[in-house]
C-alpha positions, 0 to 999 in steps of 0.5 A, spaced: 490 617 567 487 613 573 483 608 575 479 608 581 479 604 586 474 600 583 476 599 577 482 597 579 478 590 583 474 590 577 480 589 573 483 584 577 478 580 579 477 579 570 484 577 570 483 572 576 477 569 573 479 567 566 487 566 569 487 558 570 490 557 576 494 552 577 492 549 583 485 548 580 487 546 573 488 539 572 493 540 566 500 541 567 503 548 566 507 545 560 506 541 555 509 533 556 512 528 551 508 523 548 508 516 552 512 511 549 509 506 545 507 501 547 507 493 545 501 492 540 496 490 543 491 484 540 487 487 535 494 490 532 497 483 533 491 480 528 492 487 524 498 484 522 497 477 522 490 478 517 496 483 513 501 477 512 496 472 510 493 476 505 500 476 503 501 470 503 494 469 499 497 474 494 503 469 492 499 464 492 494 467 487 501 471 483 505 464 483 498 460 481 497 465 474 504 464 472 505 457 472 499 458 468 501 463 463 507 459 462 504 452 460 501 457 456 506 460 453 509 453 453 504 451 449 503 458 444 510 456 442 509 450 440 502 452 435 508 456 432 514 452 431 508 447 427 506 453 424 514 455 422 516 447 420 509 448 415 511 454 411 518 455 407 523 461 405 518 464 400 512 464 404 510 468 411 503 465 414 498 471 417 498 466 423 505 465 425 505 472 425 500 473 430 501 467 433 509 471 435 504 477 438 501 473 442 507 470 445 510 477 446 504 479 450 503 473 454 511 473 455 511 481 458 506 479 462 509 474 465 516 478 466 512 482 469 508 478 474 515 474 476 517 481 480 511 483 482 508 488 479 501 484 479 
């Protein structure tokens, strides 16, 4: 098969046009490594400071419902042991028993706040 030659200019001329030429490309022919990271800058540094006070904000509000929970959990065994020192072997009052679910509740959420699920 032959091409004539003015097929061949044609050819050659498509190839050269949709070729980026080195000299008029901006980019580099090869893909370069990612710059190196640099320091924070000022709204990365108030990011992180926003972040650790709402940390802080968060152990405070953590620290403040359990020194509530226990001065009710306090409290709550106390209510029991007056409804216990009222009753004797052959009775069993409803509200003991409930008065123990309360504080089983109440001492698991506890327990759980003191690792910090919450």
């Amino acid at each position: 098969m032959r091409f004539c030659p003015l097929s061949w200019m044609v050819l050659c001329f498509v190839v050269t046009a949709t070729l980026p030429s080195v000299s008029q490309s901006n980019t580099p022919p090869f893909p370069q490594n990612p710059p190196l990271q640099q320091k924070p800058g000022p709204e990365n540094e108030s990011r992180v400071r926003m972040e650790r006070e709402m940390a802080k904000k968060a152990n405070r509000a953590r620290q403040a419902d359990l020194k509530r929970d226990t001065e009710k959990l306090l409290k709550l065994a106390t209510e029991l042991k007056e409804y216990v020192d009222k009753t004797n072997e052959n009775t069993l009052s409803v509200d003991v028993v409930k008065k123990a679910e309360e504080i089983e509740k109440l001492a698991h959420s506890v327990k759980d706040k003191m690792k910090g699920s919450n």
